[in-house]
GUPAMI-408424 format. One record per residue (C-alpha): chain; residue in one letter; x, y, z; residue number from 1. Coordinates in Angstrom, 2 decimals. Layout:
<marses>
marse unit=A, code=A, px=X, py=Y, pz=Z, pos=NUM
...
</marses>
This chain:
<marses>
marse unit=A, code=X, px=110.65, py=36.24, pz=22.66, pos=1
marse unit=A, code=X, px=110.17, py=37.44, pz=18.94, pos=2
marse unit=A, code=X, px=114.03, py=37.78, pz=18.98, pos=3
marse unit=A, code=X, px=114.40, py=33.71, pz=19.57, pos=4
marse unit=A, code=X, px=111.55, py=33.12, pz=17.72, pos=5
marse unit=A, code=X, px=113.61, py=34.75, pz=14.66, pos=6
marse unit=A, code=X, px=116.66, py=32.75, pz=15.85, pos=7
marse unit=A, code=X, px=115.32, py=29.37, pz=15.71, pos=8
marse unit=A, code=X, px=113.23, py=29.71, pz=12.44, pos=9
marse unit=A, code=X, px=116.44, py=30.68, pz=11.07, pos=10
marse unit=A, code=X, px=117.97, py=27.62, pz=12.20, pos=11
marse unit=A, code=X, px=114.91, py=25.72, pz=10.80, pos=12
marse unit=A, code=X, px=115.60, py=26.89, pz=7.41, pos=13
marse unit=A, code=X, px=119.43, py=26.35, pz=7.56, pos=14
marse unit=A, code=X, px=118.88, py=22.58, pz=8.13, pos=15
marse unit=A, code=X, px=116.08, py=22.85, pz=5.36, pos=16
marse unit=A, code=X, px=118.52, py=23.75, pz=3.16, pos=17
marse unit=A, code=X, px=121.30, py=21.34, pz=4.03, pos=18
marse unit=A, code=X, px=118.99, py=18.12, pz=4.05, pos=19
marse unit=A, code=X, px=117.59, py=19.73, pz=0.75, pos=20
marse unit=A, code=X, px=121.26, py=20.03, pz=-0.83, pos=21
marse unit=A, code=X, px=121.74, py=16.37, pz=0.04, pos=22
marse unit=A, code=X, px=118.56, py=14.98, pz=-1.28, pos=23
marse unit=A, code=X, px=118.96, py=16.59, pz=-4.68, pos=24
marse unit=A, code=X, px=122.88, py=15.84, pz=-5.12, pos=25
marse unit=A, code=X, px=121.50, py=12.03, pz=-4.49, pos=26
marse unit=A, code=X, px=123.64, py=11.72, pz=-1.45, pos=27
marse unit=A, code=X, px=122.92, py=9.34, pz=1.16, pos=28
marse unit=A, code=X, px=120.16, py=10.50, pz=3.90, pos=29
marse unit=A, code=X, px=118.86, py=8.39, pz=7.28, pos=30
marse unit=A, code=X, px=115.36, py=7.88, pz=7.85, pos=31
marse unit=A, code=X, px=115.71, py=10.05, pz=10.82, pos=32
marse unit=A, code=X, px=117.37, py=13.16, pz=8.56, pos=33
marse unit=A, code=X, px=114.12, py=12.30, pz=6.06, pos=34
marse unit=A, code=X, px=111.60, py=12.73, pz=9.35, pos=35
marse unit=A, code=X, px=113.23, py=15.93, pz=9.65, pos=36
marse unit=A, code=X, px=113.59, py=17.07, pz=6.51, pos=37
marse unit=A, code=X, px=109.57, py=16.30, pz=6.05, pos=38
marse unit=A, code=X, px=109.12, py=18.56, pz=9.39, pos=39
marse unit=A, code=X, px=110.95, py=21.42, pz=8.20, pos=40
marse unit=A, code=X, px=109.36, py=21.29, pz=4.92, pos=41
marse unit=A, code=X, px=106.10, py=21.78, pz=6.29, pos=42
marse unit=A, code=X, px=107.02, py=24.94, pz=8.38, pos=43
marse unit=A, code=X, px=109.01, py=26.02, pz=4.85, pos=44
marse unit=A, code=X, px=105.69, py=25.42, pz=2.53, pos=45
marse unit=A, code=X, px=103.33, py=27.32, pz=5.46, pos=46
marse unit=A, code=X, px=105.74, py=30.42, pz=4.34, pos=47
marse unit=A, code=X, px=104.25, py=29.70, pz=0.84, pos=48
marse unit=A, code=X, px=101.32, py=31.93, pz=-0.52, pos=49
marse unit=A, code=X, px=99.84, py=28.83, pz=-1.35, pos=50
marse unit=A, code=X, px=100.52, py=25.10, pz=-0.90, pos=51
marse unit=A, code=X, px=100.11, py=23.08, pz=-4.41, pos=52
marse unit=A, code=X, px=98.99, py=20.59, pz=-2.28, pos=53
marse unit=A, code=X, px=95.74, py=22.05, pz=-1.68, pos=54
marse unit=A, code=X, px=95.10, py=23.17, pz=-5.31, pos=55
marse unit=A, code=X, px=95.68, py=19.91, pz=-6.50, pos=56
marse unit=A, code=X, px=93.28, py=17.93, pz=-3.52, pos=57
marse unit=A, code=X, px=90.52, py=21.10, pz=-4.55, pos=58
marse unit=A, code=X, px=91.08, py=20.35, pz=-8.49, pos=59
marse unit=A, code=X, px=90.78, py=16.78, pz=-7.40, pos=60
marse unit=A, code=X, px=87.66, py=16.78, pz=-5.04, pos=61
marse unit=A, code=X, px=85.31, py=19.39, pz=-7.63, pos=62
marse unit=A, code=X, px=86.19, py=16.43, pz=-10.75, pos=63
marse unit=A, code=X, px=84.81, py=12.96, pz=-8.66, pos=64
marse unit=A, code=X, px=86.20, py=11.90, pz=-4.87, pos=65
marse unit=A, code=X, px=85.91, py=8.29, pz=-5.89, pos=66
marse unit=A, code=X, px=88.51, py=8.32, pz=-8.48, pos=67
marse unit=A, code=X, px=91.46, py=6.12, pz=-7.94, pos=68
marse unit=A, code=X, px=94.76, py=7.87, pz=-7.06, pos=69
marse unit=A, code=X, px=98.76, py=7.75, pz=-6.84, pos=70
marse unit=A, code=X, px=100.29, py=10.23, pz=-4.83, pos=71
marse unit=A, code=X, px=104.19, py=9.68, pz=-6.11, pos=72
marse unit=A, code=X, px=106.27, py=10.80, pz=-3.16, pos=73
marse unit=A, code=X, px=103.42, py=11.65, pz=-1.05, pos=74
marse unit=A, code=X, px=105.42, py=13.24, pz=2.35, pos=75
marse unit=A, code=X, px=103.07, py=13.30, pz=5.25, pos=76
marse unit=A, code=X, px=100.44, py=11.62, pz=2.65, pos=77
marse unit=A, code=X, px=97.98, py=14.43, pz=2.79, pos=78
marse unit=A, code=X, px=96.72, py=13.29, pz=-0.31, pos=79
marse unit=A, code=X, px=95.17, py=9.81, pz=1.77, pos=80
marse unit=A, code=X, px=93.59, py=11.96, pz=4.32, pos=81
marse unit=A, code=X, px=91.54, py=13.63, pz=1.78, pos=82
marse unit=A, code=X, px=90.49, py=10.45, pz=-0.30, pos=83
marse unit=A, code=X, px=89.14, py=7.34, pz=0.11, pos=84
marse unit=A, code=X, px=91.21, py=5.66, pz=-2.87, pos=85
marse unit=A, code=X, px=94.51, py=6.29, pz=-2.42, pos=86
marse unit=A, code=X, px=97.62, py=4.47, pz=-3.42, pos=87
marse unit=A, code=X, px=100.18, py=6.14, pz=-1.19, pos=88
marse unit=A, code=X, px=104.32, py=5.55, pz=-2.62, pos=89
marse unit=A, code=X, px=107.29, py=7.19, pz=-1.06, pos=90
marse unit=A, code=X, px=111.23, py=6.17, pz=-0.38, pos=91
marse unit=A, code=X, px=110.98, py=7.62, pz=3.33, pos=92
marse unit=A, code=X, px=107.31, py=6.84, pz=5.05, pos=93
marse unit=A, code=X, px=106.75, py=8.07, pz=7.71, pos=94
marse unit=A, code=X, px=103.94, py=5.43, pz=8.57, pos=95
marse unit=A, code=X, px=102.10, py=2.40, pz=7.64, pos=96
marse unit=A, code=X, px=99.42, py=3.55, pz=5.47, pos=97
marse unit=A, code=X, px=102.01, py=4.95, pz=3.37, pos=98
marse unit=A, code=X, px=103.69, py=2.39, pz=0.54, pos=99
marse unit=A, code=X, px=107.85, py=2.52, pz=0.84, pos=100
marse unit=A, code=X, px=108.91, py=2.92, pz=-2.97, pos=101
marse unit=A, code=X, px=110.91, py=3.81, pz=-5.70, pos=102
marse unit=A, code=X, px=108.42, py=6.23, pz=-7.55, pos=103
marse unit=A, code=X, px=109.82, py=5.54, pz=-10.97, pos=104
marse unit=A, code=X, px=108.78, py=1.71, pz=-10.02, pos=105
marse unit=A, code=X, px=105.82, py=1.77, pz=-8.08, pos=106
marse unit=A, code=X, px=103.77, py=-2.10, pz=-7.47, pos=107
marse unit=A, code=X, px=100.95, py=-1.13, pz=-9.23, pos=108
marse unit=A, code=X, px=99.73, py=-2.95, pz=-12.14, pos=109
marse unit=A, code=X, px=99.30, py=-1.27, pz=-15.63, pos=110
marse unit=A, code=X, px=96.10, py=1.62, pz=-16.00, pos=111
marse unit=A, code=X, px=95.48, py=1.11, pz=-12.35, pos=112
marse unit=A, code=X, px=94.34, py=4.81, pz=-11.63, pos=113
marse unit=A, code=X, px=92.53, py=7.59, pz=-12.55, pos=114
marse unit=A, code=X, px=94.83, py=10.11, pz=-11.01, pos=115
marse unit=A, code=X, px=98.42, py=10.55, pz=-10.38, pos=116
marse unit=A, code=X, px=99.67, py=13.54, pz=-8.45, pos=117
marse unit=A, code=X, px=103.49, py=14.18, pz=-7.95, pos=118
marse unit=A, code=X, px=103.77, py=17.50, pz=-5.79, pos=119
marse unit=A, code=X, px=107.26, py=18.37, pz=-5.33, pos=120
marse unit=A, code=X, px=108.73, py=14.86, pz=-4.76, pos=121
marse unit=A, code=X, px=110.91, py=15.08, pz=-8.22, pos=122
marse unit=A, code=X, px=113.69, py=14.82, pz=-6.27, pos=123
marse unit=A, code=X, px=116.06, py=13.83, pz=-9.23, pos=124
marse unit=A, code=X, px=117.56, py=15.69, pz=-12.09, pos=125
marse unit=A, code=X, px=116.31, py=13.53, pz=-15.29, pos=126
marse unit=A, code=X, px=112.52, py=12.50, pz=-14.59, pos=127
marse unit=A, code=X, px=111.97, py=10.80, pz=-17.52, pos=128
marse unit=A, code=X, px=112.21, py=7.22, pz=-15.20, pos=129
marse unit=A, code=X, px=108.94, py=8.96, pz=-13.45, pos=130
marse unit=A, code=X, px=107.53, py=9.96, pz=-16.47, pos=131
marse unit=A, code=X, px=107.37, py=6.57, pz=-18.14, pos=132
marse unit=A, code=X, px=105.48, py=5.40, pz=-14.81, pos=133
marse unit=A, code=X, px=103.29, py=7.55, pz=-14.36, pos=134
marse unit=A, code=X, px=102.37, py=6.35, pz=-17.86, pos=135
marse unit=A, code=X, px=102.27, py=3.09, pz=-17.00, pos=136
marse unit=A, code=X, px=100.05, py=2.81, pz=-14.02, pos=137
marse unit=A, code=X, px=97.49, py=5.76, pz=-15.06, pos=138
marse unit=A, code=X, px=93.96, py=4.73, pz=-17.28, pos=139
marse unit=A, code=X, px=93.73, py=6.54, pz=-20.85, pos=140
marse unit=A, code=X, px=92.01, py=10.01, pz=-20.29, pos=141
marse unit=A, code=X, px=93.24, py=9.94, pz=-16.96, pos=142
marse unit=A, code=X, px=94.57, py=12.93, pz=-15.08, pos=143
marse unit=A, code=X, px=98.50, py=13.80, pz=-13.98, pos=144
marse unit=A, code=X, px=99.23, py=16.67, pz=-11.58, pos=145
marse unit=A, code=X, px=102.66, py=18.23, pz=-11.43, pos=146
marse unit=A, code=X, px=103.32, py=20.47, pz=-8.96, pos=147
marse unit=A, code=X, px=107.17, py=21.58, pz=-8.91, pos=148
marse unit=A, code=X, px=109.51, py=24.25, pz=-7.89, pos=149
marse unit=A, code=X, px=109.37, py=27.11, pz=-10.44, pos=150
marse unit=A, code=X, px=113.30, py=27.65, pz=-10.13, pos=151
marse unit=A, code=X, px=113.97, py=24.30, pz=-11.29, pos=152
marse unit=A, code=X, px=112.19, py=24.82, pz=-14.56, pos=153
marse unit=A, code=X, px=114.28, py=26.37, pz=-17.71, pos=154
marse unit=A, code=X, px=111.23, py=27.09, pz=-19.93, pos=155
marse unit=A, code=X, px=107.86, py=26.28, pz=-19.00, pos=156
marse unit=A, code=X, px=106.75, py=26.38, pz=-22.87, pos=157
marse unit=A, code=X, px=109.84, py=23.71, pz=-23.32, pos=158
marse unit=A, code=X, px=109.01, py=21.70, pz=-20.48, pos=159
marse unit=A, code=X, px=104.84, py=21.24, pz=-21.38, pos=160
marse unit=A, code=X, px=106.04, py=20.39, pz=-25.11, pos=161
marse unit=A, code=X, px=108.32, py=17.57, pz=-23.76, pos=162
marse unit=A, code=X, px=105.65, py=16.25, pz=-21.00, pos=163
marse unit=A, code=X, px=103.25, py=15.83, pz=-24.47, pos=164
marse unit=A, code=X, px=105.73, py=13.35, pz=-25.66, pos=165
marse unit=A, code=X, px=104.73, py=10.91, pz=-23.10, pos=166
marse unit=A, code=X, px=101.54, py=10.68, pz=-24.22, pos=167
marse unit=A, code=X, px=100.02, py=14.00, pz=-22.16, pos=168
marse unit=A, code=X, px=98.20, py=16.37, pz=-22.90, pos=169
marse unit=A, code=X, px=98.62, py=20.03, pz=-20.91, pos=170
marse unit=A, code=X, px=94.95, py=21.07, pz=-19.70, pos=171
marse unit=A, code=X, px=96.14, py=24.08, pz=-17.59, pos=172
marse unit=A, code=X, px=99.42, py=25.36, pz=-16.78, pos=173
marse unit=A, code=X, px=99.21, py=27.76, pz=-13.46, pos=174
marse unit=A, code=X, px=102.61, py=30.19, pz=-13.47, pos=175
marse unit=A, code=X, px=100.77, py=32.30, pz=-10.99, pos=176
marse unit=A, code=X, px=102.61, py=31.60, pz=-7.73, pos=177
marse unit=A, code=X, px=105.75, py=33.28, pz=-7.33, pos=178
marse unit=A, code=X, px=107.32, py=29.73, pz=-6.08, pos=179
marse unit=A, code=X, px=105.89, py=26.89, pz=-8.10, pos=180
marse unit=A, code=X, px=104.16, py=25.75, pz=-11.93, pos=181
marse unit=A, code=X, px=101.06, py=23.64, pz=-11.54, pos=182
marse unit=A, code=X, px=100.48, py=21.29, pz=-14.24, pos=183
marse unit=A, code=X, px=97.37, py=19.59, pz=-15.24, pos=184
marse unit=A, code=X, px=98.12, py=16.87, pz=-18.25, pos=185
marse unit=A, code=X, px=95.52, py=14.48, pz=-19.65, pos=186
marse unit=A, code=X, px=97.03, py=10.85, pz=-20.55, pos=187
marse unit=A, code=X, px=95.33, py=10.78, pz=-24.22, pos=188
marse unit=A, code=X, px=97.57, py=7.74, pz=-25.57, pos=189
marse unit=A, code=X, px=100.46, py=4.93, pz=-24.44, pos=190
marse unit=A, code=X, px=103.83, py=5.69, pz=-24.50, pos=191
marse unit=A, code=X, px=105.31, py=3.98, pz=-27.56, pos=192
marse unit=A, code=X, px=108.56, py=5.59, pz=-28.33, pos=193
marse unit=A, code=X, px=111.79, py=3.60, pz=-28.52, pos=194
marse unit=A, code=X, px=113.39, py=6.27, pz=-27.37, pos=195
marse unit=A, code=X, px=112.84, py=7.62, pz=-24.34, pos=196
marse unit=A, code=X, px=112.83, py=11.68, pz=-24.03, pos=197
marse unit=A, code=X, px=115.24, py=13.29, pz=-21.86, pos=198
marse unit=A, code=X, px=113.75, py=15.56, pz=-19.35, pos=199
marse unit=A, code=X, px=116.03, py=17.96, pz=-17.23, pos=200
marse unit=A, code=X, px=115.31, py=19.80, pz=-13.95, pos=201
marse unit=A, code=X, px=117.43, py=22.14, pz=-12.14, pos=202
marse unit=A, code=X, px=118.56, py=20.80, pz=-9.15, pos=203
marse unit=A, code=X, px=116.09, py=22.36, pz=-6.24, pos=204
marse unit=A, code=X, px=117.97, py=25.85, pz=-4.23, pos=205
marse unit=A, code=X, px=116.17, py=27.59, pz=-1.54, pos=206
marse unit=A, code=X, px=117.99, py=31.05, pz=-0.72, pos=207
marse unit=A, code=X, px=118.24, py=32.43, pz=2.50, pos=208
marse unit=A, code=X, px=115.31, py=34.75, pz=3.26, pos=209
</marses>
């Protein structure tokens, strides 16, 4: 039993990391390929230490429950089922309650929320497009959680400098986990900048365990 246990979690993870490949080369995926990339990365994440997920819903919950959130690429929208006041946005839902969007042009008007969380839904190389919108639609001294991949990120140091040129401010910066950066930015001003900064991520690898 353990023996095809160990077989098909292996198989799990090789069709992880096939969908994975595709979504972050921008190639074409169905919605069925997205409901099963979203069900293998759940049994991938439960591997984790720790899902940023939760951190970010704890962070959330101890500042106020009633504050107004976007949950950019939200997956399984875990975010909603903790919240009351939840703007939901991703390019695959997988239900109703659950907004089907572009994240770097979300229907939200301008300083609509108090919170906007993207956990591991940067599924692009240059998020600058993101960036700007998250700008957009979140109030001044409101609150931006970025959960990503730690192998994606060059320089931490580099990447916090270039998020403050949106118009952030880095609170905290949690390195700790040995598979993502958790980052906790303050909006403390508009973006006004002509030109718009270029930020790069690595494209997203999981190795074979």
């Amino acid at each position: 039993m353990k023996f095809q246990e160990e077989l098909e979690n292996r198989l799990l993870g090789s069709k992880f990391r096939l969908l994975n490949d595709k979504l972050y080369k921008n190639k074409k995926v169905s919605e069925n390929e997205m409901k099963e990339y979203f069900k293998y990365y759940e049994y991938q994440i439960k591997k984790w230490p720790c899902n940023p997920l939760d951190l970010i819903i704890k962070k959330i919950t101890e500042k106020n429950k009633d504050f107004f959130i976007a949950d950019l690429g939200c997956g399984s929208g875990k975010i909603r089922k903790n919240f009351k006041n939840v703007f939901s946005f991703d390019s695959f839902p997988v239900d109703s309650e659950i907004t089907k969007a572009d994240i770097s042009k979300v229907p939200l008007e301008d300083k609509k929320v108090d919170v906007v969380v993207c956990c591991l839904s940067l599924m692009m190389d240059y998020i600058s497009k993101v960036l700007l919108e998250v700008s957009r639609i979140l109030k001044i001294d409101g609150i931006f959680y970025l959960a990503e991949v730690k192998s994606r990120i060059s320089s931490v140091n580099f990447l916090c400098k270039q998020l403050e040129s949106f118009g952030f401010k880095v609170l905290s910066c949690d390195t700790s986990n040995s598979h993502f950066v958790l980052i906790e930015l303050k909006k403390v001003e508009d973006f006004s900048k002509k030109k718009i900064p270029k930020i790069l991520l690595k494209p997203c690898s999981y190795k074979k365990r």
